[in-house]
N, C-alpha and C positions, 0 to 999 in steps of 0.2 A: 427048282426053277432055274435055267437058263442066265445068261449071263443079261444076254439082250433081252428078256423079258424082265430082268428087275431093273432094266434101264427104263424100258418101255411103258410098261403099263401104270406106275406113279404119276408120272406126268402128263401121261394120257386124258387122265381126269382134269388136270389142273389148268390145262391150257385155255379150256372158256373163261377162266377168270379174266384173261385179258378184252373180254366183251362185257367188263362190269363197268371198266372207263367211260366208252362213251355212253354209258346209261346214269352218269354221277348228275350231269346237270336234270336230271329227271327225275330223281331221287331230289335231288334242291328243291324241285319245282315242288314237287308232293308235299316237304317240310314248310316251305313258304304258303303254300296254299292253307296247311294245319296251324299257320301262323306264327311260325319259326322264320324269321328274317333271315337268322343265320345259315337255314338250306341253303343258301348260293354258295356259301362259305366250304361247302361240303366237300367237294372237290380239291381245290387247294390242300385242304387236311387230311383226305385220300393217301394224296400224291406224295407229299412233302412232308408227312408226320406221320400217319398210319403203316406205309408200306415200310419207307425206315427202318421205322420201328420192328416191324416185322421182320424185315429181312434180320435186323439184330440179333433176333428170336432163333430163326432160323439157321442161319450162318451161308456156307457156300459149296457146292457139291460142283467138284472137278471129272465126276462119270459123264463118260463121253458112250457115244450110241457102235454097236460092234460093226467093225467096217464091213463085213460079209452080210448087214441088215439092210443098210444105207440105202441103194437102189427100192428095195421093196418098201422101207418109211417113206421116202422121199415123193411113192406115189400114191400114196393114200391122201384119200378126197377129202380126209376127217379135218388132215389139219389146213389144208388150203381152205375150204369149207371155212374156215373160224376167220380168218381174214377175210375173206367175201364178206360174211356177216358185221364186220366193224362197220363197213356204211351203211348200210338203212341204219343203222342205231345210232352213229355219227351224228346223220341229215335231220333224222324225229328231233334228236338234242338241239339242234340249230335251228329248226324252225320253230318248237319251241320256245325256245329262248328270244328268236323274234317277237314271238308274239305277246307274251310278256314286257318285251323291253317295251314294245309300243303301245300297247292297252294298258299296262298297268303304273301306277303313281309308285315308281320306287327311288328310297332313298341315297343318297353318295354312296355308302357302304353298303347297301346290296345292289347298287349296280355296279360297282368293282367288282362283287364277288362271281354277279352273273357272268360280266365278261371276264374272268378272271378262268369260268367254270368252262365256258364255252371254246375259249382261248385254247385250255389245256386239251380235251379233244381233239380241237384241227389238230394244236402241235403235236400229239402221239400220232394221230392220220395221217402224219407225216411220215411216221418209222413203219405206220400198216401200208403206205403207198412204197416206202421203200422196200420192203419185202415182196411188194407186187412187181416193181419195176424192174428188177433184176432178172425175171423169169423169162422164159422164150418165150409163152405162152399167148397172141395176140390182147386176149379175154385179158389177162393180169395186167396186163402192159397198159389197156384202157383205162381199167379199173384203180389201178394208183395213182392218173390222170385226176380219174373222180376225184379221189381222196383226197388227192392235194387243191381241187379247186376253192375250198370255204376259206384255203389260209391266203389263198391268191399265190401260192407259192410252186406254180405248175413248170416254171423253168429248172425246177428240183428235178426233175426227169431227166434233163437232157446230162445237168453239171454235173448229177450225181454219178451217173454211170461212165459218162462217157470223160465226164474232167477228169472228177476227185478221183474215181478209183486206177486213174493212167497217172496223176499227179500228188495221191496222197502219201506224205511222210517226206514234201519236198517243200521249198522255198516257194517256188513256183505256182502250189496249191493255196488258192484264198480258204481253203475248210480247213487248211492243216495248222493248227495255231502252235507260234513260237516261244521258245523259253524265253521268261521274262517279259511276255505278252498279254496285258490283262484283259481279260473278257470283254470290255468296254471299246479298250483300243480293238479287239479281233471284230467285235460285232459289226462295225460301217465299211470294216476289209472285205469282211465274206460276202456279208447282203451285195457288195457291190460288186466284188469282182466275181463272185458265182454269175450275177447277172449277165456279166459282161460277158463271161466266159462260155455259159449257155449261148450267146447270140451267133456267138462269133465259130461254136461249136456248130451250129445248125445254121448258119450263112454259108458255113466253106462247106458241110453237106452235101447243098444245094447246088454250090457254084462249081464243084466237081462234076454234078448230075447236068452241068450248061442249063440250070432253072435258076430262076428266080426265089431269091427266099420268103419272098411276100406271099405264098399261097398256104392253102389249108393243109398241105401238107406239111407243113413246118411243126414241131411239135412244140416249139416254144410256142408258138401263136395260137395252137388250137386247143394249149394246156390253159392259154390264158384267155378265150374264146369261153369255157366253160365256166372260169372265173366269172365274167362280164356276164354271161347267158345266167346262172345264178344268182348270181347281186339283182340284175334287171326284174326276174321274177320275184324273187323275195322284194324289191321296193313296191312291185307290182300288187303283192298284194296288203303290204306289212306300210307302205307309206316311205318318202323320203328318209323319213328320220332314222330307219333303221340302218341306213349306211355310218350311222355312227357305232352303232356296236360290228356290222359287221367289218368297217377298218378296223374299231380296236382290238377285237378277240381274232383277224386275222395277223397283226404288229404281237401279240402275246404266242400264238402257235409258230411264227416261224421265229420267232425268239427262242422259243423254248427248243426248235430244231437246231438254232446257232449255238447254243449252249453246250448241248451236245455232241453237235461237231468239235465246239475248244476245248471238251475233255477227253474225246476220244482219241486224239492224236498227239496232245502237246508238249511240245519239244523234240516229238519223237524228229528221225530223220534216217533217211536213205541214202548208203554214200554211192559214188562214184567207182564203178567200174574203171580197168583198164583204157576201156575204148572211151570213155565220158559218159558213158551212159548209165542212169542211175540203175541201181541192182534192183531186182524181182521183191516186189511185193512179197515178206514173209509176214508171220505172226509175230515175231519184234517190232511192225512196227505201229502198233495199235496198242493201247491200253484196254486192257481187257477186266471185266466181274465176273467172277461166277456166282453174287447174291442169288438165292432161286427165286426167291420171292418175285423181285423184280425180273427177271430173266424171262418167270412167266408173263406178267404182266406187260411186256415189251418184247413178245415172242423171239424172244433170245436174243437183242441187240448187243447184249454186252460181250458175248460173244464174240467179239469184234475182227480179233486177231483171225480166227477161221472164213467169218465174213469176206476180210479184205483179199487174204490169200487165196478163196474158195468161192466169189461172190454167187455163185450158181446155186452153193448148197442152201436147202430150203431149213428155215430157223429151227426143225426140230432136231436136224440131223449136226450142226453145229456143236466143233468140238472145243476143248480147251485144253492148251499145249504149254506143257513146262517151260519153254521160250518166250513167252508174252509175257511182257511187263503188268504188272496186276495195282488196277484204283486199289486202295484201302476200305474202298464203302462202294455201294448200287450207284449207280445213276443219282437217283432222287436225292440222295444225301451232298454228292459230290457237287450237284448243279447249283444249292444252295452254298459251298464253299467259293464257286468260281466267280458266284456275283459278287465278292468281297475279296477286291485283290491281295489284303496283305495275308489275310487268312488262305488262300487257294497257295500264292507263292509260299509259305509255310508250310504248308502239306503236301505240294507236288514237285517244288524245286529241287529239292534233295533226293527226291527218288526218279527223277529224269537225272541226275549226275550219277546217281548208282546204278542204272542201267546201264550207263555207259561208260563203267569202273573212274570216278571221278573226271573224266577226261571231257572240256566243256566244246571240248574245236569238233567233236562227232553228233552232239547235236543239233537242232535245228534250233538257231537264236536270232532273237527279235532284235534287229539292227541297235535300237537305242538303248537296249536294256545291254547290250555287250559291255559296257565297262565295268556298270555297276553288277554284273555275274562274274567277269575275272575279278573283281576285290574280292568278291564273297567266297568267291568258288576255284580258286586259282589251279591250272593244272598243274596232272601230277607230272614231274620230270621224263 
């Protein structure tokens, strides 16, 4: 067997697994309806304990796909195909879940867990719209529109490509979280100035083209057109009340997008060129997993450092490069550290200063935590 065929054909199989997510809240429903309350719970336990764990199992495979294959992977329909399919499975989970939330008598603790199930959906819908948005493809470009409208988080289109990835690994970047910046303090940074930065992205668009940014053309307006067009028929047929799960389990998916923004980049930073301009996007400046487990189940996000450097390349063909700073754990394990600041600063502050051979003035640090990181951390001579 070939080189590129013992890349290829392993993972081949394993890539639907990332269409078992949004079918978790329907697997709850099943157990709740058999009279398991704790079906809602299901999900949460998936994501946050079962995968983990597995990935534990597992470990992390650093085989990258042979670059003479690339082209010919990159246009196979098999794996675009599997991203298509996260919506319909996504939207059945959501309206589902509607309709539960509003016919049925359920208790504090399984309606946490329903929006808690549904929640975590959008937020991965959010990593299957980002995979979609990055493409040239008109079809993708709409389609991770969809994805993002249940979390209401459709201005993710405009910041993501067109901000973070011309601003990511800088000051300047609200995605890019700084050393000594706890999750808490990043999370009302980013929500807000992603916001900001999408508008103000797709206003100066507009006003270059001598239009107005108030029309349908605007993709801020028409990502969140499908937001509104959504909510409206879901209340339409599910009743007012269901705007309360669909704000909370939309506040839980683009949370769980935040999160992973503050682990994929932090402390990292980009310096300055001669001219003052910050230097080229490499794979230094992303933290990067090779968990497979999760890798699958998040068609390759952790990937990262290829992503930022490569954004074109499509998740299967995403490589992993002895230059990239490396999590200790998947995603799923590490998101659970970041919500607990002393425990995250414990596990990642020491290996952001070892990347950058103890020296704290190279990377990016969070204005107020700068005194209390020179005590801690003081440079080397």
């Amino acid at each position: 067997m070939s080189d590129a065929a013992a890349w290829r054909d392993p993972r081949k199989y394993l890539w639907p697994l990332a269409l078992v997510v949004p079918t978790l809240p329907l697997h709850g429903w099943l157990l709740w309806r058999a009279g398991h309350d704790w079906g809602w719970w299901l999900a949460p336990f998936a994501v946050f304990v079962f995968i983990p764990t597995v990935d534990l199992l597992f470990g992390d495979t650093r085989d990258n796909p042979p670059e003479q294959d690339v082209p010919r992977l990159q246009r196979l329909r098999y794996y675009r195909g599997l991203t298509y399919l996260y919506l319909p499975l996504q939207y059945v989970s959501l309206v589902v879940c509607c309709h539960v939330w509003t016919r049925a008598d359920l208790g504090p603790v399984t309606s946490l867990g329903l929006v808690a199930s549904i929640g975590i959906v959008s937020g991965i819908a959010i990593n299957t719209a980002h995979e979609l948005g990055h493409k040239r493809e008109r079809l993708e470009r709409w389609l991770s529109k969809i994805a993002l409208a249940s979390s209401a988080y459709g201005h993710f289109y405009v910041e993501h490509n067109r901000g973070h990835h011309v601003r990511v690994a800088t000051p300047q970047d609200p995605a890019s979280a700084r050393l000594g910046e706890s999750f808490w303090a990043f999370l009302p940074r980013t929500v807000l100035g992603s916001l900001r930065s999408a508008w103000h992205l797709e206003a100066e668009r507009h006003r270059l083209r001598g239009r107005s940014p108030w029309t349908v053309r605007n993709d801020v307006l028409n990502a969140w057109a499908m937001t509104a067009a959504l909510y409206a028929a879901l209340v339409a047929v599910f009743g007012p009340y269901v705007l309360v799960l669909l704000v909370a389990q939309a506040v839980v998916g683009f949370a769980l997008l935040e999160v992973v923004n503050y682990l994929e980049h932090y402390g990292l930073a980009r310096p300055r060129n001669a001219t003052g301009r910050y230097d080229k996007v490499d794979p230094r400046h992303s933290w990067n997993s090779d968990r497979i487990v999760t890798n699958v189940f998040l068609f390759q996000l952790q990937r990262h450092s290829d992503h930022h450097a490569n954004p074109l390349r499509r998740y299967q063909v995403l490589r992993s490069f002895d230059s990239s700073p490396q999590l200790p754990a998947g995603y799923a394990t590490m998101i659970l550290a970041a919500v607990v600041p002393p425990l995250w600063r414990r596990i990642m502050d020491r290996r952001v200063l070892a990347h950058y051979d103890g020296d704290l003035t190279l990377a990016n640090v969070h204005p107020p935590a700068l005194a209390r990181l020179r005590a801690r951390h003081p440079s080397p001579a």
